[in-house]
ROKOL-440639 format. One record per residue (C-alpha): residue number from 1; chain; x, y, z. Coordinates in nm, 2 decimals. Each point is the difference from the previous one (the first is absolute). Example, Ala and Ser with C-alpha at 12.3 -4.5 7.8 and 13.67 -1.06 7.14 Angstrom:
REM residues 2
+-----+-------+--------+--------+--------+
|   n | chain |      x |      y |      z |
+-----+-------+--------+--------+--------+
|   1 |     A |   1.23 |  -0.45 |   0.78 |
|   2 |     A |   0.14 |   0.34 |  -0.07 |
+-----+-------+--------+--------+--------+
//
This chain:
REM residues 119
+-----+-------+--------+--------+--------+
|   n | chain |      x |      y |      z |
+-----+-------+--------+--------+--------+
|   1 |     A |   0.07 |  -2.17 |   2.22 |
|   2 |     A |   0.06 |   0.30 |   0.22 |
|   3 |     A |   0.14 |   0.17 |  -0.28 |
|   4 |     A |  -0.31 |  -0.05 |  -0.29 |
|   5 |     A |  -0.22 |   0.13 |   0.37 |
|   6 |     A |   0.18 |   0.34 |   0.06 |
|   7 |     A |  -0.02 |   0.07 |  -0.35 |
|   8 |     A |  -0.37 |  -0.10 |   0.00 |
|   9 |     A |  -0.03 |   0.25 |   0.32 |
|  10 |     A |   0.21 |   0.28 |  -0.15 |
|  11 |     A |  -0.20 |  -0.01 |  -0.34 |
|  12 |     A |  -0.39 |   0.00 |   0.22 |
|  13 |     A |   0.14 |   0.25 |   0.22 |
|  14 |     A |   0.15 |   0.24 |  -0.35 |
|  15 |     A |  -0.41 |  -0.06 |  -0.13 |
|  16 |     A |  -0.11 |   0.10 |   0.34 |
|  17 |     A |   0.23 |   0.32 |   0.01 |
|  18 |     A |  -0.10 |   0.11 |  -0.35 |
|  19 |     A |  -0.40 |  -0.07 |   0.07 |
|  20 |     A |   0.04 |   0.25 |   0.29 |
|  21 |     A |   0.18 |   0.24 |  -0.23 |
|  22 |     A |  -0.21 |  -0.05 |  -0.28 |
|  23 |     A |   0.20 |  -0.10 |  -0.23 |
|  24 |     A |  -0.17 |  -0.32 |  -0.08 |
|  25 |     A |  -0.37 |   0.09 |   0.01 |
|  26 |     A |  -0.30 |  -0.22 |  -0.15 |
|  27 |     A |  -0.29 |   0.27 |  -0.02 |
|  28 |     A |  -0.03 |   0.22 |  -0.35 |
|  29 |     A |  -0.02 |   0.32 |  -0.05 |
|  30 |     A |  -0.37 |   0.19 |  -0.03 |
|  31 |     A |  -0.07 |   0.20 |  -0.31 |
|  32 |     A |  -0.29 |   0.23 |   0.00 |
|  33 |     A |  -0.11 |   0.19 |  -0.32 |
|  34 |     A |  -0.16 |   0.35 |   0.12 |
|  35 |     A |  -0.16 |   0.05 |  -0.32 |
|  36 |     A |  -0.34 |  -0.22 |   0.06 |
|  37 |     A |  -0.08 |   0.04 |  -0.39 |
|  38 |     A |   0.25 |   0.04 |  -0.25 |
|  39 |     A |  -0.08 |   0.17 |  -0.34 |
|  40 |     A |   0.34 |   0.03 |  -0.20 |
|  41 |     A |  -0.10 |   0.35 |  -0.22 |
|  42 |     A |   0.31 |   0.16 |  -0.18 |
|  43 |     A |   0.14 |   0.05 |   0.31 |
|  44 |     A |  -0.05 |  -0.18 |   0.34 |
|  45 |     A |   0.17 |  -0.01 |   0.36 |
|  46 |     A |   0.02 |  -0.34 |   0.20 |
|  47 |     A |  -0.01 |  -0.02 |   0.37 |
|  48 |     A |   0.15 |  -0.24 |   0.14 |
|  49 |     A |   0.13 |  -0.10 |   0.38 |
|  50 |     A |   0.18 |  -0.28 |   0.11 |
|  51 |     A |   0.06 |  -0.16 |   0.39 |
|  52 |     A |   0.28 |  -0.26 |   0.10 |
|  53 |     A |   0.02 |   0.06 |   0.35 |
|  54 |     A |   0.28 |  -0.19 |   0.01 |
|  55 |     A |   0.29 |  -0.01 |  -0.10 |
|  56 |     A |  -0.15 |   0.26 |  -0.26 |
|  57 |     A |  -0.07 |   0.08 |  -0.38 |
|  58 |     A |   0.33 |  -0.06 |  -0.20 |
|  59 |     A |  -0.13 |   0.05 |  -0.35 |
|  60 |     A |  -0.35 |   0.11 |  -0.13 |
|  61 |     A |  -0.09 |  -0.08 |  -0.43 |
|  62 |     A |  -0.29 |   0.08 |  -0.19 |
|  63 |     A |  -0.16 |  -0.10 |  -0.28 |
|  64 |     A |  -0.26 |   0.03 |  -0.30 |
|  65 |     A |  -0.12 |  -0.29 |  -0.20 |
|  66 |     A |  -0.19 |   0.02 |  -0.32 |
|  67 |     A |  -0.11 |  -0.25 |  -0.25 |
|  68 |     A |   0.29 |  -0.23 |   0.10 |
|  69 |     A |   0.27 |   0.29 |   0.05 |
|  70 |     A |   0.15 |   0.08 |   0.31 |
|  71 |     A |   0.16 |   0.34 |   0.06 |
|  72 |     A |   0.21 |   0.11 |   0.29 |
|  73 |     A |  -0.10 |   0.32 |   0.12 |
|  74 |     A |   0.15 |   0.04 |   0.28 |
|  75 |     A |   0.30 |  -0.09 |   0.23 |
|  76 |     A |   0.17 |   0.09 |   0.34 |
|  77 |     A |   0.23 |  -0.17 |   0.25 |
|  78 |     A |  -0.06 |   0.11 |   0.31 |
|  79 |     A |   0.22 |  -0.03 |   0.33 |
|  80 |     A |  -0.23 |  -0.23 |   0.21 |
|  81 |     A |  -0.27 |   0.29 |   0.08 |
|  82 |     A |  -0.28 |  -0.13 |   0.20 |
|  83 |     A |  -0.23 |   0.19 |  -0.23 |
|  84 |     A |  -0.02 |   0.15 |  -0.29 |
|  85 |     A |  -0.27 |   0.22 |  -0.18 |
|  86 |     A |   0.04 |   0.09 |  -0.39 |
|  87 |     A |  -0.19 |   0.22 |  -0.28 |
|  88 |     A |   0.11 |  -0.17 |  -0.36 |
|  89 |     A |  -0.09 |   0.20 |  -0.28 |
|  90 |     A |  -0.06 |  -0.23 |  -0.31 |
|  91 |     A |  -0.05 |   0.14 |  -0.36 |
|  92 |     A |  -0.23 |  -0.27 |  -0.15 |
|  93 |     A |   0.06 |   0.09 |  -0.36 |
|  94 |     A |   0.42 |   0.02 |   0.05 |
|  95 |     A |  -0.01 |  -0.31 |   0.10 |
|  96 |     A |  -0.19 |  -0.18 |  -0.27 |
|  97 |     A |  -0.29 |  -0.04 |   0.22 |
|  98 |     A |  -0.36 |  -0.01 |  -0.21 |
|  99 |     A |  -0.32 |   0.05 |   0.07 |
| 100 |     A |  -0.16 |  -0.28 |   0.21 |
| 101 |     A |   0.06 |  -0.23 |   0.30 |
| 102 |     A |   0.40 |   0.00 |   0.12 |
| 103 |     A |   0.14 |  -0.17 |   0.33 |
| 104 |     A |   0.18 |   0.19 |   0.23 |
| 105 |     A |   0.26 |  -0.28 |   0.23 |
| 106 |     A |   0.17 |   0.18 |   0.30 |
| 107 |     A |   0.29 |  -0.21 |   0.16 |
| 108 |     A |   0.14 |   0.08 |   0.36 |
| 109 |     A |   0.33 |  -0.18 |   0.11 |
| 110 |     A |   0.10 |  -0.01 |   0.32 |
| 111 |     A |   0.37 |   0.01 |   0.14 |
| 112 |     A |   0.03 |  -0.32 |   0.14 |
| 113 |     A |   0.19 |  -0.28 |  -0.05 |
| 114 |     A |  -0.30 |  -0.18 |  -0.18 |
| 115 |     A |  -0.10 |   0.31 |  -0.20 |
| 116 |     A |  -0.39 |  -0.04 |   0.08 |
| 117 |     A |  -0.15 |   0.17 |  -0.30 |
| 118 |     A |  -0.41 |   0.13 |  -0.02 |
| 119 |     A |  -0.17 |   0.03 |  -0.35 |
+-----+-------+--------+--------+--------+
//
């Protein structure tokens, strides 16, 4: 009995410690596109920023969907930076990318042990 209740106290107080650090962290990250209207021409820069105030961002991915195909145009890991601001250049045509409507899908992960994640 006193056994199975220190190791119930050592495993609340190990959540505790690692809440405080942020390593276990239930909020996602923000992601903010800069560019309020988005016209893909031959070539075209994305703004993006991203917010995890804690424990941070650990990896950022974006990507363009068309008529059912999904293209990675972007990826970074990142070593739990608070925020981050990026310009991606994208080159509709190298990509495949036609004329018409296209999704763009930005995922934020953060660094803790739950990897929150933001679309």
């Amino acid at each position: 009995m006193k056994k199975s209740l220190f190791l119930i106290l050592l495993i609340l107080i190990g959540f505790v410690v690692l809440f405080i650090l942020g390593k276990i962290n239930f909020s996602k990250p923000e992601i903010t596109v800069l560019n309020k209207t988005l016209s893909l021409g031959e070539n075209a820069v994305i703004s993006v920023k991203a917010v995890d105030d804690k424990p941070g961002i650990r990896d950022l991915k974006v990507y363009i969907s068309q008529n059912n195909h999904k293209i990675k145009v972007f990826e970074q890991s990142i070593d739990n930076q608070k925020e981050v601001s990026l310009n991606i250049n994208i080159k509709p045509k190298s990509l495949g990318l036609v004329e018409g409507n296209a999704v763009l899908e930005i995922e934020a992960r953060d660094g803790s042990i739950l990897k929150i994640q933001e679309y």
